[in-house]
N, C-alpha and C positions, 0 to 999 in steps of 0.2 A: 504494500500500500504506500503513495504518496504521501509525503509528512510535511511536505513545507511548499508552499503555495505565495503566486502576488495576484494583486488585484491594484492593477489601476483605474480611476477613474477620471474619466477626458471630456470636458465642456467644449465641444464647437463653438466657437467664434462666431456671431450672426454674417449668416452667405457661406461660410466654410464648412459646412456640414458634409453634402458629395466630397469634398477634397479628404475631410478626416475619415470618409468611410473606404474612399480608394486607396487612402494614406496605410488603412488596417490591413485591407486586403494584400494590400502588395508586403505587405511584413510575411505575409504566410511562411512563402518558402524560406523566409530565413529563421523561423522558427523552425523547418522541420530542420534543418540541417545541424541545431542545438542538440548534440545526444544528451545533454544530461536534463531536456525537457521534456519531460513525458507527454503531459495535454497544455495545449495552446489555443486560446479561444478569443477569438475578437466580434466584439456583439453592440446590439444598438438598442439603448434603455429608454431613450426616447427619442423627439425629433434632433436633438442638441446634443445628446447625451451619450456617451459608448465608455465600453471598457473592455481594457484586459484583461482575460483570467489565465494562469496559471500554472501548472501543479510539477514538483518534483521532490525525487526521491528524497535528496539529502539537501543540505545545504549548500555545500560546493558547486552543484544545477543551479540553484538559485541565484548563488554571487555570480557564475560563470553569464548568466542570462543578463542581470544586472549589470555586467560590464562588457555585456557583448552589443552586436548591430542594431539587433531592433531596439534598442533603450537609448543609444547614441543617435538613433535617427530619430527617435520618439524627441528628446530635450533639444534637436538640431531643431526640430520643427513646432516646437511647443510655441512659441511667439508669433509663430505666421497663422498657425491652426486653431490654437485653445483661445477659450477668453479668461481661462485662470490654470497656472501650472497644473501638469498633470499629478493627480495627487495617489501616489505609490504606499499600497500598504503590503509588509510582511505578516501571509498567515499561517496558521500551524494547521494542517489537517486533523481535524479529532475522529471523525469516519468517512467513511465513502461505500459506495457502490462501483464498482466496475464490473464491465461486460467479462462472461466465462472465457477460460482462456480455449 
């Protein structure tokens, strides 16, 4: 099971909403090529609103994520994109569900 999880949350800038959700999309592949990221989820909470989600094994996935591409491109773009820094929390998984293997 996954222990240690992020969750950002990202305000669109009024008009920059399309650009923050093409901005997500194009992170994909550089999330898959993270091995020490398990799930990677980029989602849209409202018309303004989206976030990161997540999930890795240990902590070493999580710092390596943290100071890897899509975070560097995330704060590259946070002043042209967001209308308030993207705001990054550290979670601890307490359970989960996952699909059989």
């Amino acid at each position: 099971m996954d222990r240690f999880a992020l969750l950002a949350l990202l305000n669109a800038k009024p008009g920059k909403e399309k650009e923050v959700e093409e901005f997500l999309k194009s992170a994909q592949p550089l999330a898959v090529q993270e091995t020490g990221t398990t799930t990677w989820y980029a989602v849209k909470l409202g018309p303004a609103k989206f976030g990161i989600f997540d999930t890795f094994a240990d902590e070493a996935g999580r710092n390596a994520h943290l100071s890897g591409e899509i975070a560097k491109a995330l704060f590259d773009k946070a002043e042209e994109l967001f209308a308030t820094p993207p705001q990054v929390e550290k979670l601890e998984i307490l359970a989960s569900k996952a699909p059989s293997a």
